[in-house]
C-alpha positions, -999 to 999 in steps of 0.1 A, spaced: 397 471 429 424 500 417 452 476 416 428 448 395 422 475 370 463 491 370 466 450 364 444 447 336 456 475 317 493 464 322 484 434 308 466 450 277 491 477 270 515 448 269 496 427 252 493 452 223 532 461 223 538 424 220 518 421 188 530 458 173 567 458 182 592 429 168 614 434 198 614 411 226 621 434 253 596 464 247 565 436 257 582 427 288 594 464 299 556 479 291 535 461 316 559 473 348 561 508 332 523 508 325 520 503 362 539 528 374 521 555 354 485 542 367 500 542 400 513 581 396 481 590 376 457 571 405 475 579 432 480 541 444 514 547 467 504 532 496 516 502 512 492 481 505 488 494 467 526 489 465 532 453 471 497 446 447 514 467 422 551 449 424 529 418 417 509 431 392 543 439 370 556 409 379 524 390 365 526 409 335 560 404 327 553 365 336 524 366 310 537 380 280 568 353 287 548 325 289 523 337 262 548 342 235 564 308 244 530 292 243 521 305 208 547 298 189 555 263 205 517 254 205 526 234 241 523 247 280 491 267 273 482 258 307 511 277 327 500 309 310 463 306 316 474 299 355 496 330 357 473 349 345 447 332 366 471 340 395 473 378 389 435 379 391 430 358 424 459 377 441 439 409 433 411 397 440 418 382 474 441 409 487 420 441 473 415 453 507 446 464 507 447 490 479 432 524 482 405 545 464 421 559 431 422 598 434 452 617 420 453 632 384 422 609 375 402 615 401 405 654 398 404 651 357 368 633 356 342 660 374 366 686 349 352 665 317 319 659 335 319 628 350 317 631 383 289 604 387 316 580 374 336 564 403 377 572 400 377 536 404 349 522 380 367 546 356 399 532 358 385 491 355 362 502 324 396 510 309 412 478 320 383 459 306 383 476 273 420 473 269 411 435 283 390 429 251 416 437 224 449 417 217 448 401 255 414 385 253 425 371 217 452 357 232 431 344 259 410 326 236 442 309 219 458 296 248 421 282 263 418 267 226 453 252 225 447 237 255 417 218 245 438 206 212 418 229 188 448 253 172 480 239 167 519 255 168 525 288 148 534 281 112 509 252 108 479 248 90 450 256 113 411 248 115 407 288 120 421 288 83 387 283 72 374 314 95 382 343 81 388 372 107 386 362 138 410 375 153 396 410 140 360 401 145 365 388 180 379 419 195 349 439 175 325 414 192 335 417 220 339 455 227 301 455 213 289 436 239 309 454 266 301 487 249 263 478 245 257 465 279 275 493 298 248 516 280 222 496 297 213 482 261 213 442 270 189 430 242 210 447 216 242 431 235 226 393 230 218 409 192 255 409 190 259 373 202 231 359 176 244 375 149 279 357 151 263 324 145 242 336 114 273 350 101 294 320 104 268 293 93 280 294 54 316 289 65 305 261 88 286 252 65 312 249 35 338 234 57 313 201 56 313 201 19 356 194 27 354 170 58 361 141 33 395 154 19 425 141 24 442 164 50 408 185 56 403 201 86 368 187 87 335 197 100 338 185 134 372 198 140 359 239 127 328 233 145 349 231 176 373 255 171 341 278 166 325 269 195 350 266 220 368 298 206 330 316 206 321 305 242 351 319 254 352 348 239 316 355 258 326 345 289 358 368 288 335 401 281 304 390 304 338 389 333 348 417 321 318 437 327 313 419 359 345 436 371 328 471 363 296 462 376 318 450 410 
């Protein structure tokens, strides 16, 4: 599974240039480069982790294309969600082929004490972490877009009347990962609860406005919640599949 995490964490590294950095080209560059240094650090250079790898930075250079495109055109949500979809399967169904991850990470976790933490669950809990920031938002848009719910960038939106989501998802999220990696499940589904609570006065007040001219209207929020919500979930209960794995 060391080429599915060295995937992952391309793909969040990217991710997280894409949104920080104005330029097009530092997004595309990061993902091959982030492989390459999680290949030196894991000491992934054999054959098999090679050709995963090539297509792991291909992926990621694929995804941030297509994702950009996507979000500001509001249109093909669906070729993004399949290349990333892609990169996942191929690890997946090829893993045999890559090696244990040793090198510089392997030696570095018995020095810090963690030597009852496999190199290789080490290196996906990462992925998955990285996973649950600016990637799994952007996850959550595309799935969203494709069901109609959000529409092209520079548009009036039904998240417009959901303040911080896209700050309150990631925090969500990394809870319930967090939580559940500390064997603390009840706390976890706490977390999940809680979101609904917390959004029933905006929900709420968005009913109050489904009778306006050029509201966004109850039932339109109400999906954009749900959808967005449920998806969200699933994306962190996958991710800590893929550690549990």
């Amino acid at each position: 599974m060391g080429a599915l995490a060295v995937f992952l964490i391309a793909v969040g590294v990217a991710d997280i240039c894409r949104k920080l950095s104005a330029h097009r080209r530092l997004p595309l560059a990061a993902g091959p480069l982030t492989v390459v240094a999680c290949a030196a650090l894991a000491g992934l250079w054999h054959r098999g982790d090679v050709v995963l790898l090539i297509v792991a930075a291909a992926v990621s250079v694929a995804w941030v294309a297509l994702g950009s495109a996507a979000e500001h055109t509001g249109s093909r949500q669906g070729r993004a969600l399949a290349v990333f979809g892609a990169g996942i399967l191929l690890m997946v169904a090829f893993g045999g082929w890559s090696s244990e991850v040793a090198g510089p990470v392997g030696r570095w976790l018995p020095w810090v004490g963690l030597e009852q933490v496999e190199p290789s669950r080490a290196l996906m809990i990462v992925g998955v972490v990285l996973l649950q920031l600016v990637t799994a938002n952007q996850l959550v848009r595309l799935i969203l877009g494709a069901v109609g719910a959000v529409r092209p960038a520079g548009v009036p939106q039904p998240s417009d009347r959901l303040k911080g989501g896209r700050l309150l998802g990631p925090m969500e999220r990394l809870l319930i990962v967090g939580l559940a990696l500390g064997g603390q499940f009840g706390a976890a589904s706490a977390v999940i609860a809680a979101k609904g609570i917390i959004r029933f006065p905006e929900l709420n007040a968005a009913r109050k406005e489904s009778a306006e001219p050029g509201g966004s209207g109850i039932d339109e929020v109400t999906e954009y919640f749900l959808v967005g919500s449920f998806a969200s979930w699933l994306i962190a209960l996958a991710g800590l599949a893929l550690t549990a794995a």
